[in-house]
C-alpha positions as CSV (number, residue, x, y, z in Angstrom):
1,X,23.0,-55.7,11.2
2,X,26.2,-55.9,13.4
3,X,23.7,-57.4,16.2
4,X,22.7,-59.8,14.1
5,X,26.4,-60.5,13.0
6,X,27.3,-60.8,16.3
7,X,24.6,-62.8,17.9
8,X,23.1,-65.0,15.3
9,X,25.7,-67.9,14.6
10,X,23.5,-68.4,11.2
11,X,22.9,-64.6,10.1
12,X,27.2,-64.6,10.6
13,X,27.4,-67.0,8.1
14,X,25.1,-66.1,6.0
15,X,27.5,-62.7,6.2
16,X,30.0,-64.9,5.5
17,X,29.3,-66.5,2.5
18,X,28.7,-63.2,1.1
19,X,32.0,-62.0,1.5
20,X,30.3,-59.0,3.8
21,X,30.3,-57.2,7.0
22,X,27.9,-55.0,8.4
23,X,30.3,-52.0,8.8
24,X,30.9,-52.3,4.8
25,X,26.9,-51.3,4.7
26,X,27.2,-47.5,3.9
27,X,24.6,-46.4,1.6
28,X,21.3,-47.6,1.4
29,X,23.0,-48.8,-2.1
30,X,25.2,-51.1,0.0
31,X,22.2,-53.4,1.0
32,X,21.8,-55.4,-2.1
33,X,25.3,-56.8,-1.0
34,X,24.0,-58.5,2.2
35,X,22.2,-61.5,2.3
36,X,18.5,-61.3,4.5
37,X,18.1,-64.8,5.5
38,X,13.8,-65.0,5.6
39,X,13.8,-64.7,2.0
40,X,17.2,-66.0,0.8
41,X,18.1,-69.0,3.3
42,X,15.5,-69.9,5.5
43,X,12.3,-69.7,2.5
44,X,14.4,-71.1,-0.4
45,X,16.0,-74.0,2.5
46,X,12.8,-75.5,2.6
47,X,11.5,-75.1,-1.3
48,X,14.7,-77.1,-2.2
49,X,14.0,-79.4,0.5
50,X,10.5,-80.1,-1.0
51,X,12.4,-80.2,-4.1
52,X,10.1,-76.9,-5.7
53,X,11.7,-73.4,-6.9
54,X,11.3,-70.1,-4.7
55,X,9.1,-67.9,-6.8
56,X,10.2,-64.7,-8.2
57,X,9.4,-61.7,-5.6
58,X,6.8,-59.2,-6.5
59,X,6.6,-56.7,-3.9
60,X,3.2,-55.6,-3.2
61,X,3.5,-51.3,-3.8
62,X,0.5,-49.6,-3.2
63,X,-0.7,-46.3,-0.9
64,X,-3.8,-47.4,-1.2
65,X,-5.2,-44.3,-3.4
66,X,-5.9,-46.0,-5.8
67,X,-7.9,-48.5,-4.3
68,X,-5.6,-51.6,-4.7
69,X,-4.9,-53.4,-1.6
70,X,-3.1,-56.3,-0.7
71,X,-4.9,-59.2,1.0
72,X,-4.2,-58.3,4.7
73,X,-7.0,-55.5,3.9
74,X,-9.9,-58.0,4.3
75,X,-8.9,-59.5,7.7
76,X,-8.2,-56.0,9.4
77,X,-11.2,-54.4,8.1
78,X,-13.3,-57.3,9.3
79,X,-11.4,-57.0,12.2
80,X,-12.6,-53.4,12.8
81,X,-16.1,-54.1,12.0
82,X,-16.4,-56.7,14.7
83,X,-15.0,-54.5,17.1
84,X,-17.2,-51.8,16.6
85,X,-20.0,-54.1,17.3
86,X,-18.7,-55.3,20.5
87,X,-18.3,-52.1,22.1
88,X,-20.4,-49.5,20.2
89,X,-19.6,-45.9,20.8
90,X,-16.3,-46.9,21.7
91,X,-13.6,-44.9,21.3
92,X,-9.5,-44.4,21.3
């Protein structure tokens, strides 16, 4: 965070606005305090520029044991697949 403080004119303000430094982040508690921009500023800058809401988060939480997977799952397994049949026996 501090290299983003001190590198990133929009992450500083960001920081700014918030009322926050990175050295004030001491706990993993003390994150909620900080503003991330991809979500907060950069994603909800161009919903209100279309004039639409930014949709509640609902983080995706899943090992994978019990066979719930997000939708990334598809495109690597296919991924794989096609692979294997381009260099068969291939190996790691």
């Amino acid at each position: 965070m501090q290299n983003a403080h001190d590198r990133v004119p929009h992450d500083r303000q960001a920081f700014d606005a918030a009322g926050v430094h990175p050295a004030d982040c001491k706990t993993l508690a003390d994150l909620s305090k900080f503003p991330f921009t991809v979500r907060n500023f950069r994603v909800a800058g161009w919903f209100a520029a279309a004039h639409l809401t930014v949709p509640p988060t609902a983080p995706f939480i899943s090992n994978g044991t019990q066979s719930r997977h997000s939708e990334h799952l598809g495109y690597i397994l296919a991924e794989m697949q096609s692979l294997q049949g381009q260099h068969p026996g291939g190996r790691w």
